[in-house]
N, CA and C atoms of all chains as a GROMACS GRO file, in nm:
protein
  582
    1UNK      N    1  -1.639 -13.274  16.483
    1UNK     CA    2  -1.524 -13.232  16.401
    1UNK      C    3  -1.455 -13.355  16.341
    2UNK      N    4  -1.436 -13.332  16.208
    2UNK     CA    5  -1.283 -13.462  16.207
    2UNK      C    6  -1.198 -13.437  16.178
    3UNK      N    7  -1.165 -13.598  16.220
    3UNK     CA    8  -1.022 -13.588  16.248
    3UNK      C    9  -0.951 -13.653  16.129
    4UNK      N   10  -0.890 -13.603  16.045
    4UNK     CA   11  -0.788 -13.586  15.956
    4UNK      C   12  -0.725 -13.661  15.878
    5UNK      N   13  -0.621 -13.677  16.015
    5UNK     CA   14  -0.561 -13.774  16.028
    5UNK      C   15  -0.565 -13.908  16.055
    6UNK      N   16  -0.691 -13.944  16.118
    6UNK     CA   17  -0.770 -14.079  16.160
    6UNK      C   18  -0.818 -14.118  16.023
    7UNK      N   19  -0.927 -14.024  15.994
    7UNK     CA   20  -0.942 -14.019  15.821
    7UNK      C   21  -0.874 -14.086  15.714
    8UNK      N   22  -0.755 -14.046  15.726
    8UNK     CA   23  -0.622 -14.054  15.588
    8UNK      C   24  -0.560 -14.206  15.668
    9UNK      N   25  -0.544 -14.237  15.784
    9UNK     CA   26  -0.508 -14.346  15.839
    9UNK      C   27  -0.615 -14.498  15.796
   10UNK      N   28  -0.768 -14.474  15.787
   10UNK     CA   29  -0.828 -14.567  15.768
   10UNK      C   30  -0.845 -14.567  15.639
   11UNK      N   31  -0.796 -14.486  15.510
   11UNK     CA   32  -0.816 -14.443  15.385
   11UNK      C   33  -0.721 -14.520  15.350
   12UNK      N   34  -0.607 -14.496  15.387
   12UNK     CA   35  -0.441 -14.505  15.330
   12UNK      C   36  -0.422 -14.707  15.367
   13UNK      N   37  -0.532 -14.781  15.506
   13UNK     CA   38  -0.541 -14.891  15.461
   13UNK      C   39  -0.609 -14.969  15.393
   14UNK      N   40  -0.694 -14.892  15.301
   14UNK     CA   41  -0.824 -14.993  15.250
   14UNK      C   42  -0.712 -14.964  15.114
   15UNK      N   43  -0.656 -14.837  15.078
   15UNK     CA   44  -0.558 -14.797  14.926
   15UNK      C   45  -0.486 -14.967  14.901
   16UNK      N   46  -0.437 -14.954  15.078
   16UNK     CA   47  -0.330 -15.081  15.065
   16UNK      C   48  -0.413 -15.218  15.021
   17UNK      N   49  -0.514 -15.238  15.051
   17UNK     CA   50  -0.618 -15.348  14.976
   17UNK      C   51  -0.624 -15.339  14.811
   18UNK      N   52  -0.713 -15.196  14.831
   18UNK     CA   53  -0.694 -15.175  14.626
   18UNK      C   54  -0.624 -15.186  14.592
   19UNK      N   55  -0.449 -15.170  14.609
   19UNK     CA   56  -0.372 -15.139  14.522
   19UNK      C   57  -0.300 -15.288  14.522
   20UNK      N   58  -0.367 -15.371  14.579
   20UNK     CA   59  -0.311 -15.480  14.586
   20UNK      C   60  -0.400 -15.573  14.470
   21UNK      N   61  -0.545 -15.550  14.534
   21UNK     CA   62  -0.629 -15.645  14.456
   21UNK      C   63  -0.621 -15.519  14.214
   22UNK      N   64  -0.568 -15.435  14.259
   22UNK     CA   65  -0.550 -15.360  14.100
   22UNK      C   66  -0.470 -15.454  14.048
   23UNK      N   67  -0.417 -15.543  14.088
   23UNK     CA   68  -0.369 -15.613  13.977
   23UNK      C   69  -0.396 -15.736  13.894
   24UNK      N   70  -0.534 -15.741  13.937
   24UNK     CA   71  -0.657 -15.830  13.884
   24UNK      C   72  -0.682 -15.835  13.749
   25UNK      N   73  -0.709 -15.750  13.742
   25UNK     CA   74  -0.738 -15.659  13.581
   25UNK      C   75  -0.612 -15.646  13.521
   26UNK      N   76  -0.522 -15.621  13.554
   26UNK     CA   77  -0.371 -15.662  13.436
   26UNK      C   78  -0.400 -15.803  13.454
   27UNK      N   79  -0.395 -15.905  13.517
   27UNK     CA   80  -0.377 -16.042  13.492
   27UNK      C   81  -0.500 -16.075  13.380
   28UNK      N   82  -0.616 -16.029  13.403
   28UNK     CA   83  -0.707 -16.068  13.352
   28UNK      C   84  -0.690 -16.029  13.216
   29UNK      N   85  -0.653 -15.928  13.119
   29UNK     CA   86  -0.630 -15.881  13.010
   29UNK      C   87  -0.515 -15.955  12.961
   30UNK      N   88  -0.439 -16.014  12.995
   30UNK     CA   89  -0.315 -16.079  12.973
   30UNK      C   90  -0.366 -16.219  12.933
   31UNK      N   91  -0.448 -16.258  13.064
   31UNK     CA   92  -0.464 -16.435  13.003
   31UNK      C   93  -0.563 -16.429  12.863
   32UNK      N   94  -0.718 -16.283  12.875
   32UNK     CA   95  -0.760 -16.276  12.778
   32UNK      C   96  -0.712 -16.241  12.656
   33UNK      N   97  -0.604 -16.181  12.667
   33UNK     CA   98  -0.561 -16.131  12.484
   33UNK      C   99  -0.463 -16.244  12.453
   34UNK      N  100  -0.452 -16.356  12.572
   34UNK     CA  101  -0.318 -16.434  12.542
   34UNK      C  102  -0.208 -16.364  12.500
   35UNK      N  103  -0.146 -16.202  12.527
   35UNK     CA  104  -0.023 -16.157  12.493
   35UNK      C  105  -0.034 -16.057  12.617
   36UNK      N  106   0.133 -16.054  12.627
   36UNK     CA  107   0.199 -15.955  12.745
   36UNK      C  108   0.334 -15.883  12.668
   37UNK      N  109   0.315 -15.889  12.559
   37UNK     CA  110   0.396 -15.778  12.496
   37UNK      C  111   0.458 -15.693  12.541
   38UNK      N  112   0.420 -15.597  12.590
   38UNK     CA  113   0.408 -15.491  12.644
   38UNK      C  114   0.403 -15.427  12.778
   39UNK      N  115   0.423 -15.562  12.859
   39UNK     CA  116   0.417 -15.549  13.021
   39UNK      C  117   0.555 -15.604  13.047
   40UNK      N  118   0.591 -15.551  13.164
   40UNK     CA  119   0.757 -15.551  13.201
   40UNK      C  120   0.761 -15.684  13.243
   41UNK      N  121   0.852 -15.744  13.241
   41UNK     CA  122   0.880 -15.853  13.310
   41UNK      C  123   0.931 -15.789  13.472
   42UNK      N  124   1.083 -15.738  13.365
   42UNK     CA  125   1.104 -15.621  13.515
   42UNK      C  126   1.086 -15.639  13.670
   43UNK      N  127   0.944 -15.522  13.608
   43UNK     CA  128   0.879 -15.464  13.679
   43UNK      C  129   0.754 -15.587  13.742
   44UNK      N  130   0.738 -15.663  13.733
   44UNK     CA  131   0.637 -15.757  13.784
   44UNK      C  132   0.741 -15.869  13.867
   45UNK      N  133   0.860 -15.890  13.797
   45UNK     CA  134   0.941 -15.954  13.906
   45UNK      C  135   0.948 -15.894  14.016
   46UNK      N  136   1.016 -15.769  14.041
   46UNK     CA  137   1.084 -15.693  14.154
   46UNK      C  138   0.937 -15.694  14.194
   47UNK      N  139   0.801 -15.661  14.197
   47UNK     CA  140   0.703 -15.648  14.240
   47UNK      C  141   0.659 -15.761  14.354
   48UNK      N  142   0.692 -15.899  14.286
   48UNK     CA  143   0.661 -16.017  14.315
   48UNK      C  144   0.738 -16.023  14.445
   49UNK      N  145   0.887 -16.006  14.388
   49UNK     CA  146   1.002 -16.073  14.503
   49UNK      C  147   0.918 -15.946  14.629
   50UNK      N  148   0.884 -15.811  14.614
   50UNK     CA  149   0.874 -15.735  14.710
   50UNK      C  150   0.734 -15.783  14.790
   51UNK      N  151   0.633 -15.785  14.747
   51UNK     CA  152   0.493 -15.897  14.835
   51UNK      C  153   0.594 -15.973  14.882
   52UNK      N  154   0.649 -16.032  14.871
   52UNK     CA  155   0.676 -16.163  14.915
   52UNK      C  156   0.769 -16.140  15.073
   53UNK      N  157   0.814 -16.058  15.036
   53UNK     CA  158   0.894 -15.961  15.192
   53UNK      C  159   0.779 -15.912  15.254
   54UNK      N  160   0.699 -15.851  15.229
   54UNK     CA  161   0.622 -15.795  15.310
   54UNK      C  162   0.528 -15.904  15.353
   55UNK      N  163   0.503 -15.996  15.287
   55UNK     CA  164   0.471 -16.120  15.367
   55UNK      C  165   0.492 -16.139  15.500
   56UNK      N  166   0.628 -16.201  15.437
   56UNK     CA  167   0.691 -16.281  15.570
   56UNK      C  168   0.721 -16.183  15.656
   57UNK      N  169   0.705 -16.022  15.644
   57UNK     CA  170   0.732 -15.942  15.788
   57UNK      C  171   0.623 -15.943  15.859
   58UNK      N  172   0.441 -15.950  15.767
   58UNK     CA  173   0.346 -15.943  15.816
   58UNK      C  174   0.317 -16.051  15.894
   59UNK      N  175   0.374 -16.173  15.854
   59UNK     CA  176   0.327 -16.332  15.896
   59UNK      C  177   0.416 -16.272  16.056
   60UNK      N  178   0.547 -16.256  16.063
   60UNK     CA  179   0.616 -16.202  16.178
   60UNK      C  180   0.537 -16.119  16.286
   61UNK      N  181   0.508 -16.016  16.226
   61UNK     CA  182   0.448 -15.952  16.316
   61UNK      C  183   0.278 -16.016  16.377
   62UNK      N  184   0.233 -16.102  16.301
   62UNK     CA  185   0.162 -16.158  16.346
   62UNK      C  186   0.006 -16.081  16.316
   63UNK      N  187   0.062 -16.001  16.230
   63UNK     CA  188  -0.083 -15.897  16.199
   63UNK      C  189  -0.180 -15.966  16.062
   64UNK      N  190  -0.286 -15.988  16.145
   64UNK     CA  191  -0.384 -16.082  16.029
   64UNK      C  192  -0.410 -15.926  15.901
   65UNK      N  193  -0.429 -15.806  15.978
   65UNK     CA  194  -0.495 -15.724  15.825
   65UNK      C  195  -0.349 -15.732  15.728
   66UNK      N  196  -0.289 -15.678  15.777
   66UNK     CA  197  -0.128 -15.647  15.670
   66UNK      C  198  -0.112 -15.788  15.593
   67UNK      N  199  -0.120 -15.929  15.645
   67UNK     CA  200  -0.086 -16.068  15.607
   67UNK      C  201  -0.186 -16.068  15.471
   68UNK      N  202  -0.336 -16.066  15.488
   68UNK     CA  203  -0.446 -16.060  15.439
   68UNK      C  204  -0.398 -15.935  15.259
   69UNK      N  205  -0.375 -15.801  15.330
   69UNK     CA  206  -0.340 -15.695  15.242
   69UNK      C  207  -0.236 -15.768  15.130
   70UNK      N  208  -0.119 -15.820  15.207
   70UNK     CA  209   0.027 -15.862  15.071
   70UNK      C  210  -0.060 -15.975  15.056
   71UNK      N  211  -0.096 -16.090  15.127
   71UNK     CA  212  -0.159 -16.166  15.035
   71UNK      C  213  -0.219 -16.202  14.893
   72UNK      N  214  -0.286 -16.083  14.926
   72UNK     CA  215  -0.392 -16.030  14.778
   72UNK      C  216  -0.264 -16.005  14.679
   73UNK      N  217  -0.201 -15.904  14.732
   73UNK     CA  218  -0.068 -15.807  14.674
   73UNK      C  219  -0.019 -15.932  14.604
   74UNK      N  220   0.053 -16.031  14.642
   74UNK     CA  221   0.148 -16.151  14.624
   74UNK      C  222   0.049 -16.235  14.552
   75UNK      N  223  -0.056 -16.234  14.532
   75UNK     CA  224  -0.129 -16.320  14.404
   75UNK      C  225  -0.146 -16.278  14.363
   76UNK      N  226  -0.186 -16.103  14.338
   76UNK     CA  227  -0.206 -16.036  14.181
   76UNK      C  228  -0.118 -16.050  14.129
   77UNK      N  229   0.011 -16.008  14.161
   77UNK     CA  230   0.163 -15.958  14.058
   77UNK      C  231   0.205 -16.113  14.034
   78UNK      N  232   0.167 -16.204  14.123
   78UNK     CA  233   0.210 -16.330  14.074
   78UNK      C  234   0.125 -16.376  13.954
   79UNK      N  235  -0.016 -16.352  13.941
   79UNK     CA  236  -0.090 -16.403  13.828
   79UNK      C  237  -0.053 -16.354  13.737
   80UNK      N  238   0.019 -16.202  13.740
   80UNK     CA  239   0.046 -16.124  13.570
   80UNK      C  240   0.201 -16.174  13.581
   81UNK      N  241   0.262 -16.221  13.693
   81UNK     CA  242   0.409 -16.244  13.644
   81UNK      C  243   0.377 -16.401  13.564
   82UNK      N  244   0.322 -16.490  13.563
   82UNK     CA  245   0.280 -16.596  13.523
   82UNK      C  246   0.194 -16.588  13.383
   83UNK      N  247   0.139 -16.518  13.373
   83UNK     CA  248   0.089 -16.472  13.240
   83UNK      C  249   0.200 -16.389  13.168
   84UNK      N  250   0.269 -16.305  13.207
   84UNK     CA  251   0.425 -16.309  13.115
   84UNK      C  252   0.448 -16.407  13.054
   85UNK      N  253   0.492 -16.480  13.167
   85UNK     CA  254   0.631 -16.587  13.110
   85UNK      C  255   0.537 -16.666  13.016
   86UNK      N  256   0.395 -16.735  13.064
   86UNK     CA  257   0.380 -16.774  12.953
   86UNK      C  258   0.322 -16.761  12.828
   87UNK      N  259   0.317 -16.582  12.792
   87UNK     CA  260   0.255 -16.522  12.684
   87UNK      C  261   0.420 -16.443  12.587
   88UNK      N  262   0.487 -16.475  12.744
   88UNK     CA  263   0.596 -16.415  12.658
   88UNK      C  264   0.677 -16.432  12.513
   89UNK      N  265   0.643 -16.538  12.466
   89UNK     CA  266   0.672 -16.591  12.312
   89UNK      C  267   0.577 -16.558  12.227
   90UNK      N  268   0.466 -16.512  12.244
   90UNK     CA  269   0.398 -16.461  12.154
   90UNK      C  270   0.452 -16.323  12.100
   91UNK      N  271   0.498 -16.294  12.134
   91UNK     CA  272   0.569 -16.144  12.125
   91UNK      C  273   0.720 -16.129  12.105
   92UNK      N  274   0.786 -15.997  12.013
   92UNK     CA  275   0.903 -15.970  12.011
   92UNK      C  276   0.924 -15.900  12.159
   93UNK      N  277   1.022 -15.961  12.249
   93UNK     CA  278   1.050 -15.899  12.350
   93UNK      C  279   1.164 -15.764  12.326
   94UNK      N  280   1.162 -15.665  12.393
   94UNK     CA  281   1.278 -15.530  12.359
   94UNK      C  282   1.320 -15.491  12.519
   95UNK      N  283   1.467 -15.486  12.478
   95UNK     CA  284   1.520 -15.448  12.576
   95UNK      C  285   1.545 -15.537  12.731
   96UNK      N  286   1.477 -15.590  12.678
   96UNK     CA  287   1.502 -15.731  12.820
   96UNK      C  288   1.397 -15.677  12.951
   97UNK      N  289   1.311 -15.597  12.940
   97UNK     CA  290   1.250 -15.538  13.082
   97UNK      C  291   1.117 -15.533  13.044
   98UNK      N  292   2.334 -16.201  16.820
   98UNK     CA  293   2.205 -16.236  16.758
   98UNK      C  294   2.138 -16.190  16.672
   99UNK      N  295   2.069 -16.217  16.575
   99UNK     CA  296   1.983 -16.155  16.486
   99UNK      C  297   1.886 -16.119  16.539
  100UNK      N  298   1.817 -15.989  16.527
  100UNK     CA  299   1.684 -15.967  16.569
  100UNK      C  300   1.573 -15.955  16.424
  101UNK      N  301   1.537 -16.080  16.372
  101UNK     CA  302   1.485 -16.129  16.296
  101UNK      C  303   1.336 -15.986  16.229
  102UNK      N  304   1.278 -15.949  16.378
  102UNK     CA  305   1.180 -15.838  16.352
  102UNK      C  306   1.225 -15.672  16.294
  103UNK      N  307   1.326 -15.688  16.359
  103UNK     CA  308   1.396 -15.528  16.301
  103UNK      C  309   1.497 -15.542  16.198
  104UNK      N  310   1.493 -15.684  16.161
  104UNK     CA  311   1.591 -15.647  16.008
  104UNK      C  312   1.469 -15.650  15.885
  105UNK      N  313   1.375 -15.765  15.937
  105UNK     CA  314   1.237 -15.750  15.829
  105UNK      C  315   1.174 -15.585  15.823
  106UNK      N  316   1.163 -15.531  15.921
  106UNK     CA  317   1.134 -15.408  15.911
  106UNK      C  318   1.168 -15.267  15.790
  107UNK      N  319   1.326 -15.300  15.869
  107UNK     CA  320   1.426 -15.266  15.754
  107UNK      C  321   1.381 -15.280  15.635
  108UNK      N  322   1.418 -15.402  15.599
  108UNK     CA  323   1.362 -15.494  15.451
  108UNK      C  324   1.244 -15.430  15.385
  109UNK      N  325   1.129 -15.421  15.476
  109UNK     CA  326   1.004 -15.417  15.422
  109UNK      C  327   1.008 -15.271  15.366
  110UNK      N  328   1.100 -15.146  15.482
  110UNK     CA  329   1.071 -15.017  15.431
  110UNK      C  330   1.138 -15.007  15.297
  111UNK      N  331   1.280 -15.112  15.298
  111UNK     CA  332   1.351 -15.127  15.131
  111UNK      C  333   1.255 -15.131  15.011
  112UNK      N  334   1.154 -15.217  15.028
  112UNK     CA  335   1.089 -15.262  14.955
  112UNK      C  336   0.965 -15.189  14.952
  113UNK      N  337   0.930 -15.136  14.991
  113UNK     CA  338   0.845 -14.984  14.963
  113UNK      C  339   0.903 -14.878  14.894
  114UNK      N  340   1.016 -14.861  14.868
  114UNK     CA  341   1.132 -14.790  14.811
  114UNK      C  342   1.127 -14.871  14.703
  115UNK      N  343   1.137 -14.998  14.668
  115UNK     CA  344   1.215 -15.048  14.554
  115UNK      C  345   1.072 -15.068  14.486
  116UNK      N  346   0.940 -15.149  14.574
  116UNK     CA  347   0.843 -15.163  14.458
  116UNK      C  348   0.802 -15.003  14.402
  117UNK      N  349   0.836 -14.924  14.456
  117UNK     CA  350   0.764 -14.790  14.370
  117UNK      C  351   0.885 -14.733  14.229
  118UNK      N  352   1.005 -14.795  14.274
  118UNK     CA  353   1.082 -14.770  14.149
  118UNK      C  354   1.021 -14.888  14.053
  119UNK      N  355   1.040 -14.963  14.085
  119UNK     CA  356   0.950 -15.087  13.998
  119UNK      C  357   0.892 -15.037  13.875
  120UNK      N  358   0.822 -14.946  13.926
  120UNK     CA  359   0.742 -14.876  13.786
  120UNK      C  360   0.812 -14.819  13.647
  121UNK      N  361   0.976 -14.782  13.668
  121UNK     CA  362   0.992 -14.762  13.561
  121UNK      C  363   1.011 -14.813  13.427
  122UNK      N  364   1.079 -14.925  13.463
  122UNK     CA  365   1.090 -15.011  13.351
  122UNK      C  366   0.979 -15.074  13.291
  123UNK      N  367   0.857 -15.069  13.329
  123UNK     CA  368   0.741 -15.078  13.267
  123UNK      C  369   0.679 -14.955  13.222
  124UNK      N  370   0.724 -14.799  13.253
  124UNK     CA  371   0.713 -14.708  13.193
  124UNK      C  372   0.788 -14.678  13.043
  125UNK      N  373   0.911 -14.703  13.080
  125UNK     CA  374   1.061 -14.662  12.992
  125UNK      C  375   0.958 -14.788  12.846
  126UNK      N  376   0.939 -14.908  12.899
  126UNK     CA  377   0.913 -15.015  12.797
  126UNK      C  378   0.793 -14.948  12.737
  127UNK      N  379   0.669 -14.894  12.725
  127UNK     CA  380   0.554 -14.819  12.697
  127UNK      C  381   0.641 -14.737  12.559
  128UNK      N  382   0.732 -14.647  12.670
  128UNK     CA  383   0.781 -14.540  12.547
  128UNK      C  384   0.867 -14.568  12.425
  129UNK      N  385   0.946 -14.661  12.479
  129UNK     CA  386   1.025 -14.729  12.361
  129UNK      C  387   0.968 -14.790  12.300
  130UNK      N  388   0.889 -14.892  12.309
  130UNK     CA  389   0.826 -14.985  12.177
  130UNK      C  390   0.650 -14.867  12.151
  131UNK      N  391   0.647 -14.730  12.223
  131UNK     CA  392   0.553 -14.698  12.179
  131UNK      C  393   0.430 -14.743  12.130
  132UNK      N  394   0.382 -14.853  12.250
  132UNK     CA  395   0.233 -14.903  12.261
  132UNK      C  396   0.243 -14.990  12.408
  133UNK      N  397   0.084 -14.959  12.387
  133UNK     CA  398   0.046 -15.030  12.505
  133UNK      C  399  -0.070 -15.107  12.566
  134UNK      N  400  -0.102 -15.207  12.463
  134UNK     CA  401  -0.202 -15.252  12.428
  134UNK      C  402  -0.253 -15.344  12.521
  135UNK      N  403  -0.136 -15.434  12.582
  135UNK     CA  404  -0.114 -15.527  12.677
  135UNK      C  405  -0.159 -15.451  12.832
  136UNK      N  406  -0.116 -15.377  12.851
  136UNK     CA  407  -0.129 -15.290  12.977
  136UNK      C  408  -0.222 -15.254  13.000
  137UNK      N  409  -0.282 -15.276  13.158
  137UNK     CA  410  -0.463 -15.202  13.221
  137UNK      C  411  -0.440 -15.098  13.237
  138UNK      N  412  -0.534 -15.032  13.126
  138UNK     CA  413  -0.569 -14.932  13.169
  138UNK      C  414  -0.609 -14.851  13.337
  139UNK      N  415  -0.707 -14.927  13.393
  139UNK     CA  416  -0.763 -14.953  13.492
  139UNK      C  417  -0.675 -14.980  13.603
  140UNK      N  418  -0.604 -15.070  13.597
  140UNK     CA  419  -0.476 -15.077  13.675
  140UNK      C  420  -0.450 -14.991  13.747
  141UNK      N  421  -0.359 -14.916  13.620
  141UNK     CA  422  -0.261 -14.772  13.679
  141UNK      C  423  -0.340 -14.688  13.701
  142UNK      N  424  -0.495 -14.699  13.654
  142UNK     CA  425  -0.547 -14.572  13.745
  142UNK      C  426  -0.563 -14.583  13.878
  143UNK      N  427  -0.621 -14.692  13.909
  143UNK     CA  428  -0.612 -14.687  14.079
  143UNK      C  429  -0.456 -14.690  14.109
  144UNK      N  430  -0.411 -14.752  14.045
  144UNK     CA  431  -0.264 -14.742  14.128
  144UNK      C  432  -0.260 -14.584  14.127
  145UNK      N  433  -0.268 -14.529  14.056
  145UNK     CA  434  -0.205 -14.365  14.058
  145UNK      C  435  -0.281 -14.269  14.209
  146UNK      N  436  -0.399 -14.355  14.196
  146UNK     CA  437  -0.509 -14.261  14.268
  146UNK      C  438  -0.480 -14.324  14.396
  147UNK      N  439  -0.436 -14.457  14.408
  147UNK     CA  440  -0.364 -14.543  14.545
  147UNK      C  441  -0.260 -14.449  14.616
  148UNK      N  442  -0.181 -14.449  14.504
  148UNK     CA  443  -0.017 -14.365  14.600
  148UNK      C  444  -0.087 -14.221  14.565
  149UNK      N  445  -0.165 -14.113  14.506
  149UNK     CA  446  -0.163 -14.053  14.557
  149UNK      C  447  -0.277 -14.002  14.699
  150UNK      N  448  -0.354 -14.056  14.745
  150UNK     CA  449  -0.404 -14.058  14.859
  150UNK      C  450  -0.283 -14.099  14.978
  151UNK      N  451  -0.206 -14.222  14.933
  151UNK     CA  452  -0.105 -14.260  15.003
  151UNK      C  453   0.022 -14.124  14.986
  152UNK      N  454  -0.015 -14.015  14.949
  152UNK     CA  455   0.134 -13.959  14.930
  152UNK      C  456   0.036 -13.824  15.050
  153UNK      N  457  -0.073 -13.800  15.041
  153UNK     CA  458  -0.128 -13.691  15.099
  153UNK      C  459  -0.120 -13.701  15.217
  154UNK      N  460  -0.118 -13.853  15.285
  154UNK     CA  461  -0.144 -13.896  15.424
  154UNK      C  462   0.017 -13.924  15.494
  155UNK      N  463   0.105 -13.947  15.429
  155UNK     CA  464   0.217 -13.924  15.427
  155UNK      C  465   0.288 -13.747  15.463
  156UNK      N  466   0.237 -13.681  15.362
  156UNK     CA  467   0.233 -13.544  15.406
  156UNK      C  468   0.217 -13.505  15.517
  157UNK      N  469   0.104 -13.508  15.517
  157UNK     CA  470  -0.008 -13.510  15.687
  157UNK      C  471   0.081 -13.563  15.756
  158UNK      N  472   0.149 -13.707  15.812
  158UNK     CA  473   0.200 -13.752  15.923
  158UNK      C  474   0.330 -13.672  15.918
  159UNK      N  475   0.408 -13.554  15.817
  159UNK     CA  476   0.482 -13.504  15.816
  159UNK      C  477   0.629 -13.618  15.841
  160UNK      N  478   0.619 -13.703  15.769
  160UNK     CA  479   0.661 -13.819  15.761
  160UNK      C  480   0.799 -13.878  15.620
  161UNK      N  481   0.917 -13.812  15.619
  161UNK     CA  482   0.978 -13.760  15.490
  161UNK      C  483   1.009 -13.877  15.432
  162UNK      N  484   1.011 -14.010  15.462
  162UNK     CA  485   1.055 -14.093  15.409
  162UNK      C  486   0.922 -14.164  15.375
  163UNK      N  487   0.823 -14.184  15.417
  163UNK     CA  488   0.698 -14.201  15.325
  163UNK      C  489   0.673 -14.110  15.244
  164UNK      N  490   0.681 -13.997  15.260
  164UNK     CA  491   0.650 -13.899  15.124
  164UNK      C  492   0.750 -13.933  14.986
  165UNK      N  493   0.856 -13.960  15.057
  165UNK     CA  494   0.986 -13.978  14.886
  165UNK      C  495   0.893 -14.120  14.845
  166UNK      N  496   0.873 -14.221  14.940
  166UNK     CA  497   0.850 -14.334  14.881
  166UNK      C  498   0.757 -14.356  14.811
  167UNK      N  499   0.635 -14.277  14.891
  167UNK     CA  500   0.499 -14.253  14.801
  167UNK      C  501   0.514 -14.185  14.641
  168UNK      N  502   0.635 -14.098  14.701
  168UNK     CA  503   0.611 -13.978  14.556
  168UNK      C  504   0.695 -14.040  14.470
  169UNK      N  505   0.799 -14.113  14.499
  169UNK     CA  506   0.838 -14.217  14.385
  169UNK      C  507   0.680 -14.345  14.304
  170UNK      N  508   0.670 -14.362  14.385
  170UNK     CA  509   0.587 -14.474  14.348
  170UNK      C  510   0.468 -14.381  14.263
  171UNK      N  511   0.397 -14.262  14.302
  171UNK     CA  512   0.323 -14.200  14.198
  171UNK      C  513   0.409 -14.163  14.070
  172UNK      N  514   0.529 -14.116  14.126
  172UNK     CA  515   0.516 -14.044  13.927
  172UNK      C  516   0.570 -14.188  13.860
  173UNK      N  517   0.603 -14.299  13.912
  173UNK     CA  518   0.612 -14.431  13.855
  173UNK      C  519   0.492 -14.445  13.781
  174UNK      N  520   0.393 -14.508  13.856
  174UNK     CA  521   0.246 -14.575  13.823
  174UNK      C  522   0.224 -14.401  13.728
  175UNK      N  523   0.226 -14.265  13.732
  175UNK     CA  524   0.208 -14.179  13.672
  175UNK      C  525   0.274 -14.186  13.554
  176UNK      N  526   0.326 -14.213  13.512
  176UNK     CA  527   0.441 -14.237  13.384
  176UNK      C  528   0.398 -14.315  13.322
  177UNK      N  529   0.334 -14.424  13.393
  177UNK     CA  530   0.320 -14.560  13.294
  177UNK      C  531   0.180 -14.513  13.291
  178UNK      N  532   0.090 -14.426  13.358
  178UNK     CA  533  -0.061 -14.427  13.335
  178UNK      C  534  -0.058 -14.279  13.161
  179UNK      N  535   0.039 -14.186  13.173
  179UNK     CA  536   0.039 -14.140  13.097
  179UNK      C  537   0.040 -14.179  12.988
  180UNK      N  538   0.144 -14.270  12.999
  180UNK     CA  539   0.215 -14.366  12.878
  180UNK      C  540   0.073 -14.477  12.791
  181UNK      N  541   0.041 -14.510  12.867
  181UNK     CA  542  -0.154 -14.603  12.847
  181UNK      C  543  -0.208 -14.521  12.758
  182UNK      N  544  -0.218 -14.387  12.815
  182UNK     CA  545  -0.304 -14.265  12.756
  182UNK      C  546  -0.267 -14.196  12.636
  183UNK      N  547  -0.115 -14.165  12.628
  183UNK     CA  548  -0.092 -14.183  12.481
  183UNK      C  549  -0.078 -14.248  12.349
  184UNK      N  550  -0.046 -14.378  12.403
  184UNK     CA  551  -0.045 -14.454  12.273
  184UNK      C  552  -0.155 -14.606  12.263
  185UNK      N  553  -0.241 -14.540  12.325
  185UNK     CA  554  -0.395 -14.635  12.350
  185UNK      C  555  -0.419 -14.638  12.175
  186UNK      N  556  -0.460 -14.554  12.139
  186UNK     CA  557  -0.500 -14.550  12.002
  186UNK      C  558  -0.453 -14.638  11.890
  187UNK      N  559  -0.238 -14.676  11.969
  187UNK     CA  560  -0.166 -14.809  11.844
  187UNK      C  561  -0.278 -14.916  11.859
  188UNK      N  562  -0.296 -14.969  11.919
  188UNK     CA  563  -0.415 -15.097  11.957
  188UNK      C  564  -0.521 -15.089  11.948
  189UNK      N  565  -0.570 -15.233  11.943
  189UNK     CA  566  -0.699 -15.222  11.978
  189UNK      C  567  -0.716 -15.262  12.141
  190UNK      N  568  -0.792 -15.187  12.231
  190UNK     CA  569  -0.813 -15.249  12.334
  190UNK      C  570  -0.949 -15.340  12.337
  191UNK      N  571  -0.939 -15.481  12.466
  191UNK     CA  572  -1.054 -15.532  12.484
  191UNK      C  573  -1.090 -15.502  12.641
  192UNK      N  574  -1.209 -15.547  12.666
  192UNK     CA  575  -1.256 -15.531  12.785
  192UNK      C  576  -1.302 -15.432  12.858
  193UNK      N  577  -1.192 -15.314  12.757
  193UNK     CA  578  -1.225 -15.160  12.845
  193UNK      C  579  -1.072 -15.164  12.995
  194UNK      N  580  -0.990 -15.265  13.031
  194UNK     CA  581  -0.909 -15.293  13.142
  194UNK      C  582  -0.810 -15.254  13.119
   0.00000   0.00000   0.00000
């Protein structure tokens, strides 16, 4: 029989891998078109500052998978927050976000 | 004394809360300048397909404050994946990302 919930438990941590390493492919389209027009600053800051907490709770707790997981997390959103700032003049910025 | 582990805790569940709002202002920005040329495609799909596996398993643990957080964070990454999907056509995309 399975179990479910064991299931959705070993599912829900590999998500936390993908959804960390998904931000590969925004960085990568950014350095290739040389423009970020269109991507939040925002939203890639607050992203950034948040890896970066879950870091240092993972480094705390001493858990190598979770450390490993924001790791990834905290260099994707950092490579597209870095490809912002410096694609950000290529572009009319709107609205400040 | 500070108990350094249970205020990061705290923190970290903040920030599961705050990176899934994250998403809007990179949604709201899509609709207002109406393109989204800059933005992975690819991205927000796993992200979407991330939180929602992450919102089902949440369910399952019958767990109410992972479910708001998850279900914030989908119709976020959902908003901005819609947003990709409608105005793909202003641009040209490269890479297929």
């Amino acid at each position: 029989m399975i179990d479910f919930t064991q299931l959705f438990a070993s599912l829900a941590g590999l998500m936390g891998i993908v959804m960390g390493l998904a931000n590969i492919p925004q960085a990568l389209k950014i350095y290739k078109r040389r423009s970020a027009k269109d991507v939040s600053l925002l939203t890639y800051s607050i992203l950034s500052f948040g890896y970066f907490v879950l870091l240092l709770y993972s480094v705390l707790l001493h858990n190598i998978a979770l450390i490993v997981i924001n790791l990834f997390g905290f260099l994707g959103v950092g490579l597209v927050l870095s490809g912002i700032i410096r694609y950000e003049k290529k572009g009319v910025r709107h609205w400040g976000i």
